[in-house]
C-alpha atoms as an extended CHARMM CRD file, in Angstrom:
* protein
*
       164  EXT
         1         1  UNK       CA             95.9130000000      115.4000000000       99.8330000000  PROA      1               0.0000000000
         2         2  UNK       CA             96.7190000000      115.5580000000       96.4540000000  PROA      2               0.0000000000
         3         3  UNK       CA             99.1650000000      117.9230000000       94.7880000000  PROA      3               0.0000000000
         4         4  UNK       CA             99.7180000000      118.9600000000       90.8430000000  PROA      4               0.0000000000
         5         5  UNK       CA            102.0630000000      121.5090000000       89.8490000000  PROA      5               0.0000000000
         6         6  UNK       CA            101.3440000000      123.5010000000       86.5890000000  PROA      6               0.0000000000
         7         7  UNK       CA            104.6390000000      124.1270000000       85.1990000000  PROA      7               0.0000000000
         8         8  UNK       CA            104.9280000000      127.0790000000       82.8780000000  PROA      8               0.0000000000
         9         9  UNK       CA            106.7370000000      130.5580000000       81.6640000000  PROA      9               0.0000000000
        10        10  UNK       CA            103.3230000000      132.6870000000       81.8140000000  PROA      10              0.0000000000
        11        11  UNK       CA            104.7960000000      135.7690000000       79.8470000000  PROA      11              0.0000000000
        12        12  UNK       CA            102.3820000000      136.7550000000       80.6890000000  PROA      12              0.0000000000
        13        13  UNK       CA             99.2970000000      134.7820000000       82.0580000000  PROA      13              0.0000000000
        14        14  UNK       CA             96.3340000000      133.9910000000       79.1050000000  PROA      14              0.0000000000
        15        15  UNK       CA             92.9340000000      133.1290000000       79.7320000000  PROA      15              0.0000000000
        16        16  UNK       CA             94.0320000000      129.8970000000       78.4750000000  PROA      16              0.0000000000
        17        17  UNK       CA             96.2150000000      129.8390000000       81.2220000000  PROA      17              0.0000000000
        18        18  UNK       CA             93.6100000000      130.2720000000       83.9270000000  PROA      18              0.0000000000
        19        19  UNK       CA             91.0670000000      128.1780000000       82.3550000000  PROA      19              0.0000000000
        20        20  UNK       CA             93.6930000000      125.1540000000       82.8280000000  PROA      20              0.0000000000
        21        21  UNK       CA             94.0540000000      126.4650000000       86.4710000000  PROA      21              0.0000000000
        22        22  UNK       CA             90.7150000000      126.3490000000       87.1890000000  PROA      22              0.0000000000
        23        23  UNK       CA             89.9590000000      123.0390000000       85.9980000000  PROA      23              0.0000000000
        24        24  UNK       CA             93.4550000000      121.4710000000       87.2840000000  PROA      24              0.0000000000
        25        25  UNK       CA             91.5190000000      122.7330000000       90.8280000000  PROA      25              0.0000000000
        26        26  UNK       CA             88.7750000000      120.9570000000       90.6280000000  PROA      26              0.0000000000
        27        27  UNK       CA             90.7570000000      117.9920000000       89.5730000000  PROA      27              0.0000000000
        28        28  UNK       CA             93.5610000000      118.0790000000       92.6470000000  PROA      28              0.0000000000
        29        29  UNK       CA             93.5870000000      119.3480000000       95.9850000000  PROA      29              0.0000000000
        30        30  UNK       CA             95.7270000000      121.5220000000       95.5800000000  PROA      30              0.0000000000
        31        31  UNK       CA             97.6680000000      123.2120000000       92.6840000000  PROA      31              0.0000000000
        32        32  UNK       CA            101.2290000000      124.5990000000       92.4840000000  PROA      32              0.0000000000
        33        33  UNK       CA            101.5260000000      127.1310000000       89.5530000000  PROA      33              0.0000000000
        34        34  UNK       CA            104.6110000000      126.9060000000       89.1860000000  PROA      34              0.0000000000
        35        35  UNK       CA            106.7400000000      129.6180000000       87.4470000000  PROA      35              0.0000000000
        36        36  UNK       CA            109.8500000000      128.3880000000       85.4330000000  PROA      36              0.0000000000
        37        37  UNK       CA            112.8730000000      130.6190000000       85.2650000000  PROA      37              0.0000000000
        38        38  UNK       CA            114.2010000000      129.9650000000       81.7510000000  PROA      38              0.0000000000
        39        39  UNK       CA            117.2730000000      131.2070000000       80.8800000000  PROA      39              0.0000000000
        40        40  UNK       CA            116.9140000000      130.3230000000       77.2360000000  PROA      40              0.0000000000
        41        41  UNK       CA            113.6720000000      132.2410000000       76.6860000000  PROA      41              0.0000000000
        42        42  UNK       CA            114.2100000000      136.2230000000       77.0090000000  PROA      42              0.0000000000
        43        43  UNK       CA            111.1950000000      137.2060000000       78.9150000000  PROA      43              0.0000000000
        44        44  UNK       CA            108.3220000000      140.5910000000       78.6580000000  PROA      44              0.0000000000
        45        45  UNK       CA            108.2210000000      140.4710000000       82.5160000000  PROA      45              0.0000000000
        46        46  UNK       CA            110.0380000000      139.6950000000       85.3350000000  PROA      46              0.0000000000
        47        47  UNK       CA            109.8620000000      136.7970000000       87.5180000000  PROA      47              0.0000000000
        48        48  UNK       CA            108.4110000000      138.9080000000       90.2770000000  PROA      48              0.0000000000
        49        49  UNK       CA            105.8370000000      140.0710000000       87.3930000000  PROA      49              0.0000000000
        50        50  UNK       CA            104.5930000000      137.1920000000       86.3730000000  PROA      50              0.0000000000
        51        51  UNK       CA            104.0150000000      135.7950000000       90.0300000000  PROA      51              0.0000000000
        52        52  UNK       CA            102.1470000000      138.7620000000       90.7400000000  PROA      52              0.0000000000
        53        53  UNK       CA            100.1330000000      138.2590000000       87.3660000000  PROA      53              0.0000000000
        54        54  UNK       CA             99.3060000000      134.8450000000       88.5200000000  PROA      54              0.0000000000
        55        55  UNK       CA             98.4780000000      135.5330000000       92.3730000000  PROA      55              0.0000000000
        56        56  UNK       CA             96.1780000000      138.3090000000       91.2950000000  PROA      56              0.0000000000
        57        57  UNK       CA             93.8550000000      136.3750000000       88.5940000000  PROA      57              0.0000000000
        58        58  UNK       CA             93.6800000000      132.9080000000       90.7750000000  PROA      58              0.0000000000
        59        59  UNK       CA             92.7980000000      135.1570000000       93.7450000000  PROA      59              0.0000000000
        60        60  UNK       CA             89.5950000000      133.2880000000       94.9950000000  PROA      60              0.0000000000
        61        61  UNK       CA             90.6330000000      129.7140000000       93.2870000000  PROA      61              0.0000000000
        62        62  UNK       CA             90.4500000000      127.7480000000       96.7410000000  PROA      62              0.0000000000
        63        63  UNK       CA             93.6330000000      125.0490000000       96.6400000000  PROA      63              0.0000000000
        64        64  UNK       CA             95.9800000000      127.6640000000       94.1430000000  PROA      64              0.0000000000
        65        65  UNK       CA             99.5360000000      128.4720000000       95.0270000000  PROA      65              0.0000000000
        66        66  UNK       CA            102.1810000000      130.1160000000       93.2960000000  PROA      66              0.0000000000
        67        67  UNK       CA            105.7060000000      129.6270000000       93.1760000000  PROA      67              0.0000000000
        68        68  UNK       CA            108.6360000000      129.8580000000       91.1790000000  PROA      68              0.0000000000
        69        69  UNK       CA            111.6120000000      127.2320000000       90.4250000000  PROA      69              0.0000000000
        70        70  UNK       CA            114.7480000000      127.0300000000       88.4360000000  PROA      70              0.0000000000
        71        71  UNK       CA            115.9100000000      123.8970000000       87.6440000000  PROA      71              0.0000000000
        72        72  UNK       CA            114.2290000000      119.9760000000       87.1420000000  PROA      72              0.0000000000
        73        73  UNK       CA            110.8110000000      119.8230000000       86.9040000000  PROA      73              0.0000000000
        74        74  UNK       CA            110.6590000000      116.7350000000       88.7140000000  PROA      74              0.0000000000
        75        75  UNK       CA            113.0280000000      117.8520000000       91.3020000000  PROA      75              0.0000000000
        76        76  UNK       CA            110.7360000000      120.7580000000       91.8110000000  PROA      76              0.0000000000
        77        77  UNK       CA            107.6360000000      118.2650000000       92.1480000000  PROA      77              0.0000000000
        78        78  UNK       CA            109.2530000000      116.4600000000       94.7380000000  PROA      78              0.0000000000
        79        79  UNK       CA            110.2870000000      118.5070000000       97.3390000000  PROA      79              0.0000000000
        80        80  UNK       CA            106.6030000000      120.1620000000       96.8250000000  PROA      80              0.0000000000
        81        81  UNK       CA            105.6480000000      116.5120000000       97.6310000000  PROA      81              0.0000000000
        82        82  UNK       CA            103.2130000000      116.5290000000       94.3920000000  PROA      82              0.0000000000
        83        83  UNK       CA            101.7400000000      113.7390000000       92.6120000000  PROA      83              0.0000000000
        84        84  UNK       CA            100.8260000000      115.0830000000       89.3760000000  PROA      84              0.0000000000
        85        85  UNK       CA            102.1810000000      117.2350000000       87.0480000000  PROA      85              0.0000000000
        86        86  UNK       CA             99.6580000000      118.8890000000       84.7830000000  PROA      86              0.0000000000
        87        87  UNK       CA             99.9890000000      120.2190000000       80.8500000000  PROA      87              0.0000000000
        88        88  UNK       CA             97.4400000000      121.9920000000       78.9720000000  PROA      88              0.0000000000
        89        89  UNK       CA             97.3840000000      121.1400000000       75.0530000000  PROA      89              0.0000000000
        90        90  UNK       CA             96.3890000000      123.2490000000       72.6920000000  PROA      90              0.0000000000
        91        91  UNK       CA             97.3440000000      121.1830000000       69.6860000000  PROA      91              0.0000000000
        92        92  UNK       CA             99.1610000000      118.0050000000       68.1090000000  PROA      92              0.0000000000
        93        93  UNK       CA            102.0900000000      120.0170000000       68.0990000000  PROA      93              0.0000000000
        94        94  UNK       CA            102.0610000000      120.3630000000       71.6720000000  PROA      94              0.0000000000
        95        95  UNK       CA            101.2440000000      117.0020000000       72.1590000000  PROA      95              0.0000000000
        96        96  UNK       CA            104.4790000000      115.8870000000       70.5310000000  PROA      96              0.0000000000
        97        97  UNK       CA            106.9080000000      117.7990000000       72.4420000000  PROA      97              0.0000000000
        98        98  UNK       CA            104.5910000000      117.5710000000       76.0690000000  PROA      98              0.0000000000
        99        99  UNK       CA            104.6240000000      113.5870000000       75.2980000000  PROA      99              0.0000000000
       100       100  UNK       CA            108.4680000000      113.7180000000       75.4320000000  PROA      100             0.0000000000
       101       101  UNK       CA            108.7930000000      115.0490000000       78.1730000000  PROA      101             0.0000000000
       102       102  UNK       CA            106.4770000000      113.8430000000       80.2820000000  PROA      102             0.0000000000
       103       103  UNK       CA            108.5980000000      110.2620000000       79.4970000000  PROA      103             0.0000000000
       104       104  UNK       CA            111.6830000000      112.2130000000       80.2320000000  PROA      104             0.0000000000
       105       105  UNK       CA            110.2560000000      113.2390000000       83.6270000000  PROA      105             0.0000000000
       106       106  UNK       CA            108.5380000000      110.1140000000       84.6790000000  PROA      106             0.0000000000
       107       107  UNK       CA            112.1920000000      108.5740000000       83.7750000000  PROA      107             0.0000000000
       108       108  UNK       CA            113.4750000000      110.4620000000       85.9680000000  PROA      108             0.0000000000
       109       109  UNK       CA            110.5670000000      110.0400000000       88.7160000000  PROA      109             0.0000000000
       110       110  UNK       CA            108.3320000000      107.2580000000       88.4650000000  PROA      110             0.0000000000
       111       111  UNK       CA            106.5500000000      108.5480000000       91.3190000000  PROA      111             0.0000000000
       112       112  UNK       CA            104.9570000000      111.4430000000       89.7310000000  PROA      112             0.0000000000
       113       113  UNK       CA            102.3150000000      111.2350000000       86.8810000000  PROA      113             0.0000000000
       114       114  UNK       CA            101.7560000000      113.9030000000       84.1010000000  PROA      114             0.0000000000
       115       115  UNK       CA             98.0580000000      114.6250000000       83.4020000000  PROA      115             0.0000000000
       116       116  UNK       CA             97.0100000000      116.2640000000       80.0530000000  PROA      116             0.0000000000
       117       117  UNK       CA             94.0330000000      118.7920000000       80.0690000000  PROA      117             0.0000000000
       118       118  UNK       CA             93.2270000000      119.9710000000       76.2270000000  PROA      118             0.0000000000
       119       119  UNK       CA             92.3880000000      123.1330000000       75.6860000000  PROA      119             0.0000000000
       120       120  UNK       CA             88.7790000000      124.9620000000       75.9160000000  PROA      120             0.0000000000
       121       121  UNK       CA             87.5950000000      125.4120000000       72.5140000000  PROA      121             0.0000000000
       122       122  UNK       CA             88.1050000000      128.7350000000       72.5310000000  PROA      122             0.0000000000
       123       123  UNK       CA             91.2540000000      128.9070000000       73.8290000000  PROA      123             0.0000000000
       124       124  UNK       CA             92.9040000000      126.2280000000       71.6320000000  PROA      124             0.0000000000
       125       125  UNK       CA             94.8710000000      129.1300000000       69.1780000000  PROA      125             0.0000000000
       126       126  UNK       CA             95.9480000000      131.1270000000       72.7590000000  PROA      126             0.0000000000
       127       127  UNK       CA             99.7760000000      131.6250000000       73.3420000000  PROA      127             0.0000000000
       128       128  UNK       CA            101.5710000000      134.4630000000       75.3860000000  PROA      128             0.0000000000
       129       129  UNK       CA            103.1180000000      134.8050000000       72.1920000000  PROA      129             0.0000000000
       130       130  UNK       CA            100.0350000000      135.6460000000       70.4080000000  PROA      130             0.0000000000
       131       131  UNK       CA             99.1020000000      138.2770000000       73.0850000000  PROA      131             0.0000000000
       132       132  UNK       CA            102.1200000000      140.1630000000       72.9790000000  PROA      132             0.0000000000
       133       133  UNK       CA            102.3350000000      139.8940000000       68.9230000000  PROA      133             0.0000000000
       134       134  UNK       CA             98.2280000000      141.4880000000       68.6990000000  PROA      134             0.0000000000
       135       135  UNK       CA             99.2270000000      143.7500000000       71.4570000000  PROA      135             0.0000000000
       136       136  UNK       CA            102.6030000000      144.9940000000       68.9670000000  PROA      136             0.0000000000
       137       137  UNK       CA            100.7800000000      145.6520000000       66.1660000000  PROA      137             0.0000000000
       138       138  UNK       CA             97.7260000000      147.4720000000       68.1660000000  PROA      138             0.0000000000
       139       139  UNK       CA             95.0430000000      144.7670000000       68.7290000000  PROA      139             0.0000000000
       140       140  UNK       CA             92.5820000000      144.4830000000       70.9610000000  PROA      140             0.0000000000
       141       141  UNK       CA             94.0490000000      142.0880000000       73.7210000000  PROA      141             0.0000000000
       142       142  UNK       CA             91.1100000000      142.0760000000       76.4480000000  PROA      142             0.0000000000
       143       143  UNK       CA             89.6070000000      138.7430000000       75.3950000000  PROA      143             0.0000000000
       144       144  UNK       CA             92.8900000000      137.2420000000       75.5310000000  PROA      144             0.0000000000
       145       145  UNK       CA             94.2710000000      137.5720000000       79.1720000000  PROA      145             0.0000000000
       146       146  UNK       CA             92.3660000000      138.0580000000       82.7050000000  PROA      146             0.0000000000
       147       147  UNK       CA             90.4460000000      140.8070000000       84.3050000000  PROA      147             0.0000000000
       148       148  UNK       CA             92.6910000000      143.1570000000       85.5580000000  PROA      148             0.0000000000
       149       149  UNK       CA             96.2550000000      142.3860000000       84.6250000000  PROA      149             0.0000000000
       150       150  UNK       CA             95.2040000000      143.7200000000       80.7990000000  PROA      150             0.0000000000
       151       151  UNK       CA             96.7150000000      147.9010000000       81.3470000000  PROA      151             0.0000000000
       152       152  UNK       CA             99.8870000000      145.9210000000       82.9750000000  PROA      152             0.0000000000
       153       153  UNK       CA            100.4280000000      143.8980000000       79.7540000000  PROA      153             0.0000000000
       154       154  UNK       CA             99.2620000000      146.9960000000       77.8340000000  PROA      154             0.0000000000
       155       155  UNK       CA            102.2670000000      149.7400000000       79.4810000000  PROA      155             0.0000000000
       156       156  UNK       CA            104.6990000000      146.7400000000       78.8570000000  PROA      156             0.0000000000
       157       157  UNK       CA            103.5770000000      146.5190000000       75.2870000000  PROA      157             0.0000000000
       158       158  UNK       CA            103.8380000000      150.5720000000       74.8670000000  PROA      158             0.0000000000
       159       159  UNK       CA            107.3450000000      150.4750000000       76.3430000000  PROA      159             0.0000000000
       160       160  UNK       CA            108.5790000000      147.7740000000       74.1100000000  PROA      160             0.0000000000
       161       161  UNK       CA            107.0970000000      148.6140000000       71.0030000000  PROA      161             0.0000000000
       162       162  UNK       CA            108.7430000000      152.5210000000       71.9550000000  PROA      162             0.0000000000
       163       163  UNK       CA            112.2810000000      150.9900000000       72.0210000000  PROA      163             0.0000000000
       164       164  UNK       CA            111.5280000000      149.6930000000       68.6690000000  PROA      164             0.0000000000
């Protein structure tokens, strides 16, 4: 069986997101979405929150799991036994910095491959950040993150933009 874990913050979960999910499924046997705790970003929702995100818009995505880690990637990857680890790219940009560390972590563990998927077309300008920057300043958000997690983003988005 084949494992790949899709490492990422998901604050919160884009479409972008799940279209990378889906695909990475087809790809692998089965897919770890893996949630990083980062203490150097300052995160919309909780860890708990995002998980939940993420279990409720892969619901019926045969192979998906969802998990959380702190810590090295690779470290991570191998107790989970996986073989892959899988990026999306939206852009050169991203290329750059996802290049670097994929040759970080395959330093670190030759035994475990990263695999780039590129972006849908559509979804190639999609960031959390741009969600939760349309969703400040009133925009519509609904083509921008799944079915039914949108009024969750939306309260969080009234609450913050209330402290404000």
């Amino acid at each position: 069986m084949t494992t790949a874990i899709y490492p990422g913050s998901f604050d919160p979960v884009t479409v972008g997101h799940l279209d990378i999910i889906k695909r990475a499924a087809k790809l692998f046997d089965h897919v770890i979405v893996a949630v990083l705790v980062n203490m150097e970003k300052k995160p919309w929702f909780t860890i708990e929150e995002r998980t939940a995100f993420l279990r409720k818009v892969t619901e019926g995505i045969k192979g998906v799991e969802i998990a959380s880690f702190d810590g090295l990637l690779v470290d991570f990857a191998a107790r989970r036994h996986a073989q892959a680890i899988v990026k999306g790219l939206r852009a050169v940009s991203d290329f750059e910095y996802e290049f670097q560390m994929a040759l970080t972590n395959r330093k670190l563990d030759d035994n475990i491959e990263t695999v780039f998927l590129t972006s849908s077309a559509e979804n190639m300008y999609l960031s959390s950040s741009i969600v939760k920057q349309v969703g400040l300043f009133g925009g519509d958000i609904e083509t921008f993150v799944p079915d039914g997690i949108k009024d969750d983003i939306l309260l969080r988005i009234k609450q913050r933009s209330q402290k404000k």
